[in-house]
Jmol script that loads the backbone (N, CA, C; Angstrom):
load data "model"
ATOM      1  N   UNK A   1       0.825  -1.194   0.000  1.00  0.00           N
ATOM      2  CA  UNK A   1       0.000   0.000   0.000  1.00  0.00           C
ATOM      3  C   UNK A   1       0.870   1.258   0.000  1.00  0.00           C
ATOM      4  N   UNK A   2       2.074   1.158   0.752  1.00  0.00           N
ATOM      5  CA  UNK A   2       2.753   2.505   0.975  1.00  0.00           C
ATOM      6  C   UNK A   2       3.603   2.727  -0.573  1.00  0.00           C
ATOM      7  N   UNK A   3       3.711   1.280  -1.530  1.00  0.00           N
ATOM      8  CA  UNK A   3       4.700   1.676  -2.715  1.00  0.00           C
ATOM      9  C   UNK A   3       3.672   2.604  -3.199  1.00  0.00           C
ATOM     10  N   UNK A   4       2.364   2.494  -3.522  1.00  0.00           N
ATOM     11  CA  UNK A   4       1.384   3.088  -4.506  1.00  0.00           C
ATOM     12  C   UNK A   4       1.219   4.860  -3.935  1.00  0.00           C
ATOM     13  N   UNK A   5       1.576   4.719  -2.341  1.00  0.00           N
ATOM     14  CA  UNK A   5       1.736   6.420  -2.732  1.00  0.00           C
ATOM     15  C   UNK A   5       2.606   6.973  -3.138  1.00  0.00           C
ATOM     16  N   UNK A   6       3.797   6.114  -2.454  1.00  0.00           N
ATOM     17  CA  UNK A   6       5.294   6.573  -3.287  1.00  0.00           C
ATOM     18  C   UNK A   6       4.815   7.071  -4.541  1.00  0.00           C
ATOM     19  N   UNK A   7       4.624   6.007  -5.166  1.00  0.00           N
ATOM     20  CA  UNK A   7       4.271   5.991  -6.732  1.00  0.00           C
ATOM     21  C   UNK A   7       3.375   7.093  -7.589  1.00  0.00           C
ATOM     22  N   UNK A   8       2.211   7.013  -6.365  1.00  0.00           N
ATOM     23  CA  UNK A   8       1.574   8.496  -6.706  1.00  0.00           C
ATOM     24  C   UNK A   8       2.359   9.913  -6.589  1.00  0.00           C
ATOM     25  N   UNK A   9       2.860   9.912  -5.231  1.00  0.00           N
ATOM     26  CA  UNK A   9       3.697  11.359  -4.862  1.00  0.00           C
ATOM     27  C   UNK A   9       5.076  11.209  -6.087  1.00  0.00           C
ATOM     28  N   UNK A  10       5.540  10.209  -6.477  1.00  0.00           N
ATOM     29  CA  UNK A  10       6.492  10.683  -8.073  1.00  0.00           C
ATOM     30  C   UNK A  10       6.014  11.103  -8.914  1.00  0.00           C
ATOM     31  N   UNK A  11       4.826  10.790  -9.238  1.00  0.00           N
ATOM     32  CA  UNK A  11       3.943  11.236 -10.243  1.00  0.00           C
ATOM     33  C   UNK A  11       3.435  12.371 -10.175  1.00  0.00           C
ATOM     34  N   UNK A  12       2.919  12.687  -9.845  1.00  0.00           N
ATOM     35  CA  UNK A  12       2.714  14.175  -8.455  1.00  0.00           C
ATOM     36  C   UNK A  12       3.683  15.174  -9.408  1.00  0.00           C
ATOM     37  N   UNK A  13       5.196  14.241  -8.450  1.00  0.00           N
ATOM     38  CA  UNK A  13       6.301  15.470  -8.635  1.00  0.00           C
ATOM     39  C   UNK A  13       6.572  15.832 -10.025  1.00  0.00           C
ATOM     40  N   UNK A  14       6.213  14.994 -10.849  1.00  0.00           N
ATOM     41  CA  UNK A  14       6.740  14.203 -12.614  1.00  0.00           C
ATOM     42  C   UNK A  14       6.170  15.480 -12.835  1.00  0.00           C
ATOM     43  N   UNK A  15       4.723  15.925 -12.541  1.00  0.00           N
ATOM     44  CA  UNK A  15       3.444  16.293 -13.460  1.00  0.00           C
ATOM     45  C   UNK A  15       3.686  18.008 -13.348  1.00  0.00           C
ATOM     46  N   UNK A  16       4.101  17.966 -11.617  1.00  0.00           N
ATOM     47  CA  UNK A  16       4.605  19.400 -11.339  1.00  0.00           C
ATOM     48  C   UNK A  16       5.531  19.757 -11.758  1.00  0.00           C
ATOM     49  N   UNK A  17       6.990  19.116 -11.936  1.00  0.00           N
ATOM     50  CA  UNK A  17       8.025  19.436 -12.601  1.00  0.00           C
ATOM     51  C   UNK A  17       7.350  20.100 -13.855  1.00  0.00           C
ATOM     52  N   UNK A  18       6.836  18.970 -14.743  1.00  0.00           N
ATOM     53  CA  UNK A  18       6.312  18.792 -15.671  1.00  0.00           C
ATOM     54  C   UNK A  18       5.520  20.590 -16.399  1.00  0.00           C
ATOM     55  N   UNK A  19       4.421  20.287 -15.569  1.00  0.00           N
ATOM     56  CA  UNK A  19       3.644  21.827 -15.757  1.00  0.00           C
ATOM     57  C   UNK A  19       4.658  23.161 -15.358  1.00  0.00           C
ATOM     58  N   UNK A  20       5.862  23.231 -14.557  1.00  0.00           N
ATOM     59  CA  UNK A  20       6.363  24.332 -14.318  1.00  0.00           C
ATOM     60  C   UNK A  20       7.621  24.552 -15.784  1.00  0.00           C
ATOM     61  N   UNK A  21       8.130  23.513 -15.991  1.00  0.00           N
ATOM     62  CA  UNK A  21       8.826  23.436 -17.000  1.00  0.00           C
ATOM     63  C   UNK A  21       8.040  24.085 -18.134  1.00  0.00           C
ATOM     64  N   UNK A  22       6.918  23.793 -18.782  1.00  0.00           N
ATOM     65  CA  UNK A  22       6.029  24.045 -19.340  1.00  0.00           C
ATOM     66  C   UNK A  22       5.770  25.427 -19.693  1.00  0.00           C
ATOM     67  N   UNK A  23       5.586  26.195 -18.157  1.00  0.00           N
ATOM     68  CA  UNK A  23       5.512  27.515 -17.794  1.00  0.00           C
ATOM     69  C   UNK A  23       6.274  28.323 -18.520  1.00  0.00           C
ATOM     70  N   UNK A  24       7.915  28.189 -17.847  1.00  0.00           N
ATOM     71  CA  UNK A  24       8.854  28.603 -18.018  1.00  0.00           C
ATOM     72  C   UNK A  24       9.290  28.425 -19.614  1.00  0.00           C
ATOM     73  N   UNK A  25       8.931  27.420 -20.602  1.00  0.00           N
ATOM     74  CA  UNK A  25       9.061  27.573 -22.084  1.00  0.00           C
ATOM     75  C   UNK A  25       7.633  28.454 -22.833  1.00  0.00           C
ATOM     76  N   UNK A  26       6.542  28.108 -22.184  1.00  0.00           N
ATOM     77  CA  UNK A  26       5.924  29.315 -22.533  1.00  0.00           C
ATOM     78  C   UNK A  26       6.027  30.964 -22.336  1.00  0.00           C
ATOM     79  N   UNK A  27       6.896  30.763 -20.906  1.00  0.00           N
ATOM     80  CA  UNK A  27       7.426  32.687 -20.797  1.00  0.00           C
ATOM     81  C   UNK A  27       8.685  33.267 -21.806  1.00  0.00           C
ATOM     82  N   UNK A  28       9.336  32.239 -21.732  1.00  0.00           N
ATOM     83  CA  UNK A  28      10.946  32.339 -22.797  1.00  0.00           C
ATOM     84  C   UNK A  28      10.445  32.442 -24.333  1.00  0.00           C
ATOM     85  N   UNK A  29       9.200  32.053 -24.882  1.00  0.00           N
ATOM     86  CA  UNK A  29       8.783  31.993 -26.231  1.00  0.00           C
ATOM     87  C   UNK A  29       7.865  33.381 -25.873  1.00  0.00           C
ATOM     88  N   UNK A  30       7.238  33.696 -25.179  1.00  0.00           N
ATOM     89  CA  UNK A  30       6.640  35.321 -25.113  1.00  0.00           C
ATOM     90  C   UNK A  30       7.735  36.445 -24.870  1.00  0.00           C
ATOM     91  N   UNK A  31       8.429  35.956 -24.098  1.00  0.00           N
ATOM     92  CA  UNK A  31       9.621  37.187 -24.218  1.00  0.00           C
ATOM     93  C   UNK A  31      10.121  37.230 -25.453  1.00  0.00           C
ATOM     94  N   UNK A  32      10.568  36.088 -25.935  1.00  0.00           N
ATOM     95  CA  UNK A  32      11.685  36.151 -27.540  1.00  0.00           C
ATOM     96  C   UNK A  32      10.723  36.757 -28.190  1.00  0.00           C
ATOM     97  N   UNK A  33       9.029  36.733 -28.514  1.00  0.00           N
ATOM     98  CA  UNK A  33       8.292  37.608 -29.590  1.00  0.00           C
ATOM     99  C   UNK A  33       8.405  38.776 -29.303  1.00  0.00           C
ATOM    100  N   UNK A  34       8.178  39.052 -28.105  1.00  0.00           N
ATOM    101  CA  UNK A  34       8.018  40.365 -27.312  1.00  0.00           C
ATOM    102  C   UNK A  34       9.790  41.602 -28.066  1.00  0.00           C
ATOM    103  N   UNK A  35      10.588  40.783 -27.906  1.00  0.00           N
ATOM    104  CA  UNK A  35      12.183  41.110 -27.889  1.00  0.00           C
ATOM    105  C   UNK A  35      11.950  41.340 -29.761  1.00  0.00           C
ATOM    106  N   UNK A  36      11.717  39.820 -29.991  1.00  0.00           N
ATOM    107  CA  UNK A  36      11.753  40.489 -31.663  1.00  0.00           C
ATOM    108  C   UNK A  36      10.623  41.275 -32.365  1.00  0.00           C
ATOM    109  N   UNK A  37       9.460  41.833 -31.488  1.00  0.00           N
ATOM    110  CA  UNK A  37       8.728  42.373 -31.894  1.00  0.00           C
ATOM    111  C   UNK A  37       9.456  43.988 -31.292  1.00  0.00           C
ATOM    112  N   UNK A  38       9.767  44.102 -30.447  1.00  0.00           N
ATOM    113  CA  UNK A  38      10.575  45.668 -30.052  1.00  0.00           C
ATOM    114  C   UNK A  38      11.583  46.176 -31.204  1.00  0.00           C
ATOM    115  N   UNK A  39      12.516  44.655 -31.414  1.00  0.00           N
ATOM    116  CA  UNK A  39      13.560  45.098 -31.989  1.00  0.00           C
ATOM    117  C   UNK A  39      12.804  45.779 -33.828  1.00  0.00           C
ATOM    118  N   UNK A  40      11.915  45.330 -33.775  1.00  0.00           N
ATOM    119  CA  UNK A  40      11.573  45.649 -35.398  1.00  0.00           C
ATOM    120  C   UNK A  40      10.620  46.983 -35.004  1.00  0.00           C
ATOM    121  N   UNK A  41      10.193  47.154 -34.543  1.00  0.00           N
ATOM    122  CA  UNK A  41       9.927  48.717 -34.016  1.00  0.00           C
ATOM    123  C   UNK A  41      10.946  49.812 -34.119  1.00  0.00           C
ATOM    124  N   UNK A  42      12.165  49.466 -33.007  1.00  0.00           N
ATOM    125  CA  UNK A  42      13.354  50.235 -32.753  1.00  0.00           C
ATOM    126  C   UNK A  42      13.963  50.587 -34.295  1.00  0.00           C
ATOM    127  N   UNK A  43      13.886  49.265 -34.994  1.00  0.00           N
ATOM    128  CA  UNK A  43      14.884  49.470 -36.467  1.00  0.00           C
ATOM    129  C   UNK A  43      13.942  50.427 -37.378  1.00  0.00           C
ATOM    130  N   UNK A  44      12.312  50.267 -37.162  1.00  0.00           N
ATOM    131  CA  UNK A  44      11.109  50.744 -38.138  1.00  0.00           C
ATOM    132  C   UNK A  44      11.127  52.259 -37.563  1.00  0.00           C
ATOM    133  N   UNK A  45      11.778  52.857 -36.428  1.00  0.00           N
ATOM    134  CA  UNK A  45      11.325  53.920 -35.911  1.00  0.00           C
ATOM    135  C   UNK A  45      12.779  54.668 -36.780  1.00  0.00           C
ATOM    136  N   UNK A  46      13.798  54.075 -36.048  1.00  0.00           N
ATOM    137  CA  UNK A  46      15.117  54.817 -36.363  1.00  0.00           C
ATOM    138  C   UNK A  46      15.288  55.245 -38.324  1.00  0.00           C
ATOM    139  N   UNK A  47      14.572  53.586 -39.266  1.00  0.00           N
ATOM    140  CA  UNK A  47      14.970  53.970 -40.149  1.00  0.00           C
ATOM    141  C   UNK A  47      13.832  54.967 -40.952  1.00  0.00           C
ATOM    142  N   UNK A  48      12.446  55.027 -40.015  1.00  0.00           N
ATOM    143  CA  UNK A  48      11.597  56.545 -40.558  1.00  0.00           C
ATOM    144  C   UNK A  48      12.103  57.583 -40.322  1.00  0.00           C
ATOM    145  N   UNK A  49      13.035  57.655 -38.916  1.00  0.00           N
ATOM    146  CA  UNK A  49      13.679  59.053 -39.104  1.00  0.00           C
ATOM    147  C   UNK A  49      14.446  59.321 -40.128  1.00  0.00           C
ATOM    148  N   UNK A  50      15.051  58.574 -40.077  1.00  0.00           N
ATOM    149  CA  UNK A  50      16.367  58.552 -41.734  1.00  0.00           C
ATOM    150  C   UNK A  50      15.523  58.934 -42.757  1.00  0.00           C
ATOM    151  N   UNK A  51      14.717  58.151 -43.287  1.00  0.00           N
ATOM    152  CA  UNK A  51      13.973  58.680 -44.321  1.00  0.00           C
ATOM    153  C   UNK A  51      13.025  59.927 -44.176  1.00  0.00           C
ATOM    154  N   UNK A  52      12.457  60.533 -42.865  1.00  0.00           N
ATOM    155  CA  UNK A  52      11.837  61.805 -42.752  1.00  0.00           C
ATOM    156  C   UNK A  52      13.088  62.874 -43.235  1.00  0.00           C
ATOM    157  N   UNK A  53      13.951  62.440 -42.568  1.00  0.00           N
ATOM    158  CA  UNK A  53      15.516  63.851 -42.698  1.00  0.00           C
ATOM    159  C   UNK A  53      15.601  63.502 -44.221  1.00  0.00           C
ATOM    160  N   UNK A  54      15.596  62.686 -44.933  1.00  0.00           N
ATOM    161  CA  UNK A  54      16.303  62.240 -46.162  1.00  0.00           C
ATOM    162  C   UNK A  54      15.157  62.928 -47.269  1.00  0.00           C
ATOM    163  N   UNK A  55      13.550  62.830 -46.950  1.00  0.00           N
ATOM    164  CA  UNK A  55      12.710  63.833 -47.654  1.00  0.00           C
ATOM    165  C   UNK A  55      12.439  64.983 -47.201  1.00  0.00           C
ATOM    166  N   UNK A  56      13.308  65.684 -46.155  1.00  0.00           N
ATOM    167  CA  UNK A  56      12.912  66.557 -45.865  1.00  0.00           C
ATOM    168  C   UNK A  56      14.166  67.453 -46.629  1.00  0.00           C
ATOM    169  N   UNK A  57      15.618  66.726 -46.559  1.00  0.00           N
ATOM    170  CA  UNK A  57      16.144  67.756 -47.366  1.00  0.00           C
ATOM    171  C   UNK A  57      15.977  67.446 -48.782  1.00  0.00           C
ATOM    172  N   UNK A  58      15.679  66.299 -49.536  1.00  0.00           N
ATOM    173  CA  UNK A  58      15.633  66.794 -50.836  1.00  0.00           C
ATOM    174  C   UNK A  58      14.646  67.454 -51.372  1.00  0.00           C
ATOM    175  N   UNK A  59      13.432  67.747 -50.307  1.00  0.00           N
ATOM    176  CA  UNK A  59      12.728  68.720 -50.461  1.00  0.00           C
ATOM    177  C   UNK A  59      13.014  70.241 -50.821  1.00  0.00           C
ATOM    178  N   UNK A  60      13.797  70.261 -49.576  1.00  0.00           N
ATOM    179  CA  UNK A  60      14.349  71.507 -49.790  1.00  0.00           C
ATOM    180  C   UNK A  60      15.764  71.772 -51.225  1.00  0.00           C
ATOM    181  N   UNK A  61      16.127  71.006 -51.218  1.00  0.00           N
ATOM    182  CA  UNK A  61      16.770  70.726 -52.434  1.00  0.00           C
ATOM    183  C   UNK A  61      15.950  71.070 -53.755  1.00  0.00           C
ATOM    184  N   UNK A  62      15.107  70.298 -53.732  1.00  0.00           N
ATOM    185  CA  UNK A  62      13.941  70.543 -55.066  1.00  0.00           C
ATOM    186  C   UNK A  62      13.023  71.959 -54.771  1.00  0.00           C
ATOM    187  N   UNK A  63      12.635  72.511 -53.837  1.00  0.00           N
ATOM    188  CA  UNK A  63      12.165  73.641 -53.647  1.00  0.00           C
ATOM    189  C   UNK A  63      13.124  75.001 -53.688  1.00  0.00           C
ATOM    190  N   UNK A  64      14.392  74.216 -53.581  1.00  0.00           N
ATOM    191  CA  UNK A  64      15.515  75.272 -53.827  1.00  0.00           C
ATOM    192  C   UNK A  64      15.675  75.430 -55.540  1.00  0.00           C
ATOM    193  N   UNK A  65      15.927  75.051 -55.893  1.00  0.00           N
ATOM    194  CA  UNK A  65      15.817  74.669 -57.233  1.00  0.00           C
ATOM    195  C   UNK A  65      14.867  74.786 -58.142  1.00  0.00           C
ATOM    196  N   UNK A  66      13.954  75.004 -57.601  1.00  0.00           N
ATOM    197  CA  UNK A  66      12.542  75.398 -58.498  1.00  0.00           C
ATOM    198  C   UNK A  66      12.775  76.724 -58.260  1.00  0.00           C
ATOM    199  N   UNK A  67      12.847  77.011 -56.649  1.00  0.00           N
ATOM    200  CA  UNK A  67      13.128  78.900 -56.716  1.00  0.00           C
ATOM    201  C   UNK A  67      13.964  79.570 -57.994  1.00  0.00           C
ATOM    202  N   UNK A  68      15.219  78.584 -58.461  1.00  0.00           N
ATOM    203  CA  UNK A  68      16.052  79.545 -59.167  1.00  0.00           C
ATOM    204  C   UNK A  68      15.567  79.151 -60.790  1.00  0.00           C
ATOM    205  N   UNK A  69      14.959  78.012 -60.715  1.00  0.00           N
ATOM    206  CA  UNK A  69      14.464  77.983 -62.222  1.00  0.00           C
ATOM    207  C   UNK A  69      13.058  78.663 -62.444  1.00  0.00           C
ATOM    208  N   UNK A  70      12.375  79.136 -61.665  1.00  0.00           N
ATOM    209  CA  UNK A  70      11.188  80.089 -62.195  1.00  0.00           C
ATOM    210  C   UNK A  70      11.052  81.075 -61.524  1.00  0.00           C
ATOM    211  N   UNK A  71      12.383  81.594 -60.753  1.00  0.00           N
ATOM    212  CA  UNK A  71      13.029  83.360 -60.736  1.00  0.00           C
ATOM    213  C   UNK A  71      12.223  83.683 -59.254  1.00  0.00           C
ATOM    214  N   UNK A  72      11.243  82.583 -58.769  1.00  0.00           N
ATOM    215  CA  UNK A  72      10.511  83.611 -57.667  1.00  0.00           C
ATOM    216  C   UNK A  72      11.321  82.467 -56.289  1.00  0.00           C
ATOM    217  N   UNK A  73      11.099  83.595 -55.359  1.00  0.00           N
ATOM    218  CA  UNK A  73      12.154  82.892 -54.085  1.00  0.00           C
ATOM    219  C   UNK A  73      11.270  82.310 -53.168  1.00  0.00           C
ATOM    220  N   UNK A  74       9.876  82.073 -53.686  1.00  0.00           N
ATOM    221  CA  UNK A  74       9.418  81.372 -52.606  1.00  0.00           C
ATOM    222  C   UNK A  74       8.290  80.191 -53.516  1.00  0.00           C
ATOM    223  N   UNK A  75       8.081  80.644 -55.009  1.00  0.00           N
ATOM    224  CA  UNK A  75       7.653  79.531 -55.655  1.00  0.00           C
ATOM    225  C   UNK A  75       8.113  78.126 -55.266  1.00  0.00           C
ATOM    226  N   UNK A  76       9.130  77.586 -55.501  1.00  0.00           N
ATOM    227  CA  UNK A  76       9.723  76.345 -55.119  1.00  0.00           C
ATOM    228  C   UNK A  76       8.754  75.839 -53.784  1.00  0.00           C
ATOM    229  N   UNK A  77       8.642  76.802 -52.881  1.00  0.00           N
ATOM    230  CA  UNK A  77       8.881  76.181 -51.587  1.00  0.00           C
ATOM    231  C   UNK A  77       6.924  75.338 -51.649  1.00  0.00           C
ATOM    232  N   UNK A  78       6.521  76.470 -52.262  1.00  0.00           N
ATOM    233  CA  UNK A  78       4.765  76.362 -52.324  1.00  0.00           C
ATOM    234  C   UNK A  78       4.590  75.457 -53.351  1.00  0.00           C
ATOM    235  N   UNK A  79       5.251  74.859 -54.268  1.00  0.00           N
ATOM    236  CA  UNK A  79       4.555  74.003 -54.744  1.00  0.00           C
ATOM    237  C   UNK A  79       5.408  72.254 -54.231  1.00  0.00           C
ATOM    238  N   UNK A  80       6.484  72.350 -53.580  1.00  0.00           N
ATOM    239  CA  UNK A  80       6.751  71.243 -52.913  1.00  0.00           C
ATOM    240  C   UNK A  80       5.786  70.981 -51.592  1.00  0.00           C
ATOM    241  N   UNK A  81       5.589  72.306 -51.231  1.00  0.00           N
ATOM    242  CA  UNK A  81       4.819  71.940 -50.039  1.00  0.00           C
ATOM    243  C   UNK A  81       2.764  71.510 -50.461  1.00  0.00           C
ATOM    244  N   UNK A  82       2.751  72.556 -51.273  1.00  0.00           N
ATOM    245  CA  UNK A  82       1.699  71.689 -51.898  1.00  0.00           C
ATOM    246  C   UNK A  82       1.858  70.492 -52.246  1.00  0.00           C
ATOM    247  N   UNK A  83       2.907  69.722 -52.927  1.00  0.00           N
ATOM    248  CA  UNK A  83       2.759  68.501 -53.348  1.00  0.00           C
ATOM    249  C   UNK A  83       2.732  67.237 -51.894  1.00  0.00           C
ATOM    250  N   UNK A  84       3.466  67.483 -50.797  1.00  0.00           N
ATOM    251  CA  UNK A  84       3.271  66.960 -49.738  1.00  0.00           C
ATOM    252  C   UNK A  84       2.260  67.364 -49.450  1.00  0.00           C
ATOM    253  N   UNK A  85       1.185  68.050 -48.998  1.00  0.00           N
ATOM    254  CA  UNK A  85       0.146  68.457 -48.799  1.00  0.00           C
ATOM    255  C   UNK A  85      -0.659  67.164 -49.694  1.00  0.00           C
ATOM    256  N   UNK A  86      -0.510  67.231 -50.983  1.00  0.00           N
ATOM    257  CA  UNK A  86      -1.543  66.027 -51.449  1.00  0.00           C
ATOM    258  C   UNK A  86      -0.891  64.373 -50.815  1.00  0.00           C
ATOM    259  N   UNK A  87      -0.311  65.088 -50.572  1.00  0.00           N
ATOM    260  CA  UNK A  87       0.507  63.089 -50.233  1.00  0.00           C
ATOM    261  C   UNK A  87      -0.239  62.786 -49.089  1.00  0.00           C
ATOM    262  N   UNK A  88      -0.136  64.212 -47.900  1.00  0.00           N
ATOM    263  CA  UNK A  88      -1.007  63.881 -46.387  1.00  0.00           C
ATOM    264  C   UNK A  88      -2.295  63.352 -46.645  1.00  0.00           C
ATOM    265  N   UNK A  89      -3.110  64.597 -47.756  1.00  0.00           N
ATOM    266  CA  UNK A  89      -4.908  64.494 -47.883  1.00  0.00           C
ATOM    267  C   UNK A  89      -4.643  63.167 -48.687  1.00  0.00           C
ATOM    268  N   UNK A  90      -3.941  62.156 -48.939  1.00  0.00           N
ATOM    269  CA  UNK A  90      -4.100  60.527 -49.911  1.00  0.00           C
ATOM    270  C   UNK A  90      -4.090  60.232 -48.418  1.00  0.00           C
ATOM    271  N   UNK A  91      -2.823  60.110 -47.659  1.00  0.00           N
ATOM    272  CA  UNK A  91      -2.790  58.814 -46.449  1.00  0.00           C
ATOM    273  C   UNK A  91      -3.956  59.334 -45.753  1.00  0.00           C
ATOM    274  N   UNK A  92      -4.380  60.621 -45.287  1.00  0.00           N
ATOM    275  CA  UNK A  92      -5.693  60.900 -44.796  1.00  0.00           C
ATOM    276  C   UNK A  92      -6.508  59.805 -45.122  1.00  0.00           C
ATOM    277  N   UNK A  93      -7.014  59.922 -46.755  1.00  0.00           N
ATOM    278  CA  UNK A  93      -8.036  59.004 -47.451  1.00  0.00           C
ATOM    279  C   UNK A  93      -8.061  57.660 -46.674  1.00  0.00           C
ATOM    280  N   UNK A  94      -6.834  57.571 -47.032  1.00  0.00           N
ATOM    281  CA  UNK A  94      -6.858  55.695 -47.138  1.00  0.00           C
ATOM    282  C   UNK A  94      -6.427  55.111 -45.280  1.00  0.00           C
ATOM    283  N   UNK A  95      -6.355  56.446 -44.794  1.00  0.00           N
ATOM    284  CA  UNK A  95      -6.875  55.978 -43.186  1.00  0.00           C
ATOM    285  C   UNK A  95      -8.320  55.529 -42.837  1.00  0.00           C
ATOM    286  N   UNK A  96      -8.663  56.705 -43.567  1.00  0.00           N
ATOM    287  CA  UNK A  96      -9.922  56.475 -43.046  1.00  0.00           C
ATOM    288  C   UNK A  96     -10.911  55.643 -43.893  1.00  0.00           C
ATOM    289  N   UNK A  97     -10.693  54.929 -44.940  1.00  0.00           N
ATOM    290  CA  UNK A  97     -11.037  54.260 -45.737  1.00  0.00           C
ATOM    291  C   UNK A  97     -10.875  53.056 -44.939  1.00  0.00           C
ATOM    292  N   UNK A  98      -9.975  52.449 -44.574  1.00  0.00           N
ATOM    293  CA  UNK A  98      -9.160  51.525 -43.666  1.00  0.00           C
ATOM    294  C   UNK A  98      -8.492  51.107 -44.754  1.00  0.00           C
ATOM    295  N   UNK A  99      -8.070  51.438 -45.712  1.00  0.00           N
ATOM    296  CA  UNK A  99      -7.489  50.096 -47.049  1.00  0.00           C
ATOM    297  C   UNK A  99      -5.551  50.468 -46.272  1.00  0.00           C
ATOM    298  N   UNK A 100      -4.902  51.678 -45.679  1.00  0.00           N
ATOM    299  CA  UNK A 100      -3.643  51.670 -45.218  1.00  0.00           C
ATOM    300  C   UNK A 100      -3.912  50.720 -44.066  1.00  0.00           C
ATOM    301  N   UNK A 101      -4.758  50.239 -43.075  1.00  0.00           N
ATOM    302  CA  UNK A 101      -5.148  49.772 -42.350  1.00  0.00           C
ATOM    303  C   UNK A 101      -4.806  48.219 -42.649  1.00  0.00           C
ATOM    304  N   UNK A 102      -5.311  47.790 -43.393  1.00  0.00           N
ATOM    305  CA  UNK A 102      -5.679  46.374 -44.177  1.00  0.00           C
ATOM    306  C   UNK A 102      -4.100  45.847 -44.383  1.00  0.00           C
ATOM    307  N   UNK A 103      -3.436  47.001 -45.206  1.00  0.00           N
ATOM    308  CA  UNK A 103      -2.481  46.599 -45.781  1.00  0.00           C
ATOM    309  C   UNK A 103      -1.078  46.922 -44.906  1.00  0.00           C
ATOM    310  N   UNK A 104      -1.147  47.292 -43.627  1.00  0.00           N
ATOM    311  CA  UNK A 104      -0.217  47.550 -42.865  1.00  0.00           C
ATOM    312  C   UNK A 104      -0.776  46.102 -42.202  1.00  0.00           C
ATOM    313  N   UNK A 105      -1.688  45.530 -42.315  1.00  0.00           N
ATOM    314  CA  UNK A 105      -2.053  44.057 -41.114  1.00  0.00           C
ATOM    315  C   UNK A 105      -1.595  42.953 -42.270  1.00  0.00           C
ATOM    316  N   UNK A 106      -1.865  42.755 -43.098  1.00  0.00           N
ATOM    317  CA  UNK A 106      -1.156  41.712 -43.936  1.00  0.00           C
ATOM    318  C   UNK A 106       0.210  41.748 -44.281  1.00  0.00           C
ATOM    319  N   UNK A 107       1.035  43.263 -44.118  1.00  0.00           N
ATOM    320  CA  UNK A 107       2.454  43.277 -44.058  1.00  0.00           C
ATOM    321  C   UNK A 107       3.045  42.368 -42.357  1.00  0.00           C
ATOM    322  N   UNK A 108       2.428  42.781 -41.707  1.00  0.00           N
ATOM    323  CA  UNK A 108       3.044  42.577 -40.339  1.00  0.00           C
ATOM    324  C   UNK A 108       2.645  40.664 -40.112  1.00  0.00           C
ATOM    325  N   UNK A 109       1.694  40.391 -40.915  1.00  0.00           N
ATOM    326  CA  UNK A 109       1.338  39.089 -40.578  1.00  0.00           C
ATOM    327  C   UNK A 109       2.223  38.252 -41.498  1.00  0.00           C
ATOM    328  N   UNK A 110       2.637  38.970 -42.923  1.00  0.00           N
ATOM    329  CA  UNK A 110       3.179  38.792 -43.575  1.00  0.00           C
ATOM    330  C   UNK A 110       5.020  37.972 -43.200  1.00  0.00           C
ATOM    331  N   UNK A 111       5.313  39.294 -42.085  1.00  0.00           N
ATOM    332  CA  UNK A 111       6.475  39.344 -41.576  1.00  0.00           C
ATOM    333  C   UNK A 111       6.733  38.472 -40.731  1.00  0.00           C
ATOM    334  N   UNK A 112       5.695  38.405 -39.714  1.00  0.00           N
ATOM    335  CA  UNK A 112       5.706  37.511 -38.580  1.00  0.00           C
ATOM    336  C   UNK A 112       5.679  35.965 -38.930  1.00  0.00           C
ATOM    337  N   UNK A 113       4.974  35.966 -40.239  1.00  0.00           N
ATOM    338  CA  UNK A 113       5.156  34.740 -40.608  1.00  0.00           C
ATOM    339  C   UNK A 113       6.204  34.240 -41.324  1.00  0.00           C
ATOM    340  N   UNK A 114       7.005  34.528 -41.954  1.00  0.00           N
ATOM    341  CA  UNK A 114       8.187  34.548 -42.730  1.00  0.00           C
ATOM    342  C   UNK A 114       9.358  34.055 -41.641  1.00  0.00           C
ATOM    343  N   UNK A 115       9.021  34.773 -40.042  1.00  0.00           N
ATOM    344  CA  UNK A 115      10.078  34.607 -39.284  1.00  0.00           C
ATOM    345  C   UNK A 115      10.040  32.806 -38.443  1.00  0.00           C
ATOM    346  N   UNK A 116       8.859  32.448 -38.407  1.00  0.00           N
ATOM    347  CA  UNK A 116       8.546  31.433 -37.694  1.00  0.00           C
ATOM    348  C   UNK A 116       8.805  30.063 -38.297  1.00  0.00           C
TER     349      UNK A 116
END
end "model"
wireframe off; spacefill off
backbone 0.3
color backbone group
């Protein structure tokens, strides 16, 4: 009679080991998404700045440059800035449309799946 509790209380311990082990590979697989989901943020944030500075001066580049090819010193600047102006009122659109919506969720599912 006393082997069968033995036997039970190993089993016991088997099941608890068992379920804590368990635990602990389910927290290590939420951290690693968690970690590679930051890190693609950190790289998506740093390399929009790059590209905000990178259209912001060839903006000014091309608005410089329009100034001296049609003689007025502030033409350039008004029709680059108009042309960003239509770029905002499009992503406006297609915010509120949801279709940038749609297609920012099939990129990311896209991604996430590629990695797994």
């Amino acid at each position: 009679m006393a082997g069968k509790f033995f036997s039970i209380n190993k089993l016991l311990d088997k099941l608890t080991d068992y379920a804590r082990l368990k635990g602990e590979q389910f927290k290590l697989e939420i951290m690693g998404k968690v970690a590679k989901t930051a890190s693609y943020l950190i790289v998506a944030f740093f390399l929009s700045l790059l590209i905000f500075f990178l259209a912001f001066f060839i903006g000014f580049a091309i608005a410089a440059y329009l100034n001296e090819l049609i003689g007025v010193a502030y033409a350039g600047y008004l029709i680059v800035g108009g042309i960003i102006l239509l770029k905002i009122i499009v992503v406006l659109i297609m915010l509120k449309t949801g279709y940038l919506q749609k297609k920012l969720e099939v990129l990311i599912l896209t991604i996430t799946e590629d990695d797994e």
